[in-house]
C-alpha positions as CSV (number, residue, x, y, z in Angstrom):
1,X,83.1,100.1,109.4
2,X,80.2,102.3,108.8
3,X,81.5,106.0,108.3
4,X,78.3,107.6,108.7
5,X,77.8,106.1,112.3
6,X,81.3,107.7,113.2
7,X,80.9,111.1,115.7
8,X,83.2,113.4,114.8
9,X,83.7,114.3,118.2
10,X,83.8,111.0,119.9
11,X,85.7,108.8,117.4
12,X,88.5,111.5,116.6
13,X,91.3,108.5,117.2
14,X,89.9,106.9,114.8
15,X,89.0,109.7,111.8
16,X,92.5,111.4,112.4
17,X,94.6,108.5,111.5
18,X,92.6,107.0,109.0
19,X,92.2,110.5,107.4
20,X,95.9,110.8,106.5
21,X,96.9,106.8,106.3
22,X,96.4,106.9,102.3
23,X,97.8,110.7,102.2
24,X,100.8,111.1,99.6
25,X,103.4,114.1,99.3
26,X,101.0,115.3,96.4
27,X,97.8,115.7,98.4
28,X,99.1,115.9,102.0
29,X,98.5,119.6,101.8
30,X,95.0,119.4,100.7
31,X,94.3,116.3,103.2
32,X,95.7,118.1,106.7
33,X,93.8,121.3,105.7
34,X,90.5,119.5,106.2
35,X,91.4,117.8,109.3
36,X,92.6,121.1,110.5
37,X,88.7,122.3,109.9
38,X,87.7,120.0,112.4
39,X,90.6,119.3,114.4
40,X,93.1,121.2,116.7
41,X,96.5,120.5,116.0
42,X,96.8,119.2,119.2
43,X,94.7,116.5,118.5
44,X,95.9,115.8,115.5
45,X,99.4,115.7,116.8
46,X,97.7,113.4,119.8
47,X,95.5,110.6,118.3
48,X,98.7,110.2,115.6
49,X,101.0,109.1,117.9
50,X,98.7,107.3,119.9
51,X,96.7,105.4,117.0
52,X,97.8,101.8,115.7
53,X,97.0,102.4,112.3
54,X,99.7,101.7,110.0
55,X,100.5,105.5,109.4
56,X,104.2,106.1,107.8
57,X,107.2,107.8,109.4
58,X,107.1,110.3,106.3
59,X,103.9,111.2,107.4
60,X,104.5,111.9,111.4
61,X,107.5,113.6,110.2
62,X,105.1,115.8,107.9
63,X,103.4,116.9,110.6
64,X,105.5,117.3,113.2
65,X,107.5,119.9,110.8
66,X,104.1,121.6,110.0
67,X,103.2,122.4,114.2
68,X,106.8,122.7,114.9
69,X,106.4,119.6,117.5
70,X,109.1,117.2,118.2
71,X,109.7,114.9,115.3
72,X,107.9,111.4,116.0
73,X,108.3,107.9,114.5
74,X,105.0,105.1,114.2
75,X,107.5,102.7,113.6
76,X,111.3,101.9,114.7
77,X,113.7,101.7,112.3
């Protein structure tokens, strides 16, 4: 993929996810501060549990506690 053809408007489903899929407890922090620049937390809440990215639990669980939004899983366990 080509990054620098990427809207940041139009192709939010796909910078959200893959803006916190290699995110750790270390630099999660840092990492949802600058999507938070860009982003509403209602989209960022959105395009995660809508995207098929292969984001971890630890992560929508991360964010859900930081908007206060009902815990939510990518995958079953």
């Amino acid at each position: 993929m080509d990054y620098s053809k990427l809207n940041l408007s139009k192709d939010k489903a796909i910078i959200i996810p893959r803006a916190l899929f290699a995110t750790t407890p270390e630099t999660f922090e840092t990492d949802i501060q600058k999507l938070e620049e860009l982003y509403s937390t209602k989209d960022i809440v959105k395009y995660l549990k809508l995207t098929t990215e292969n984001i971890s639990n630890k992560v929508c669980i991360s964010v859900a506690k930081r908007y206060n939004v009902k815990p939510f899983l990518r995958f079953s366990l």
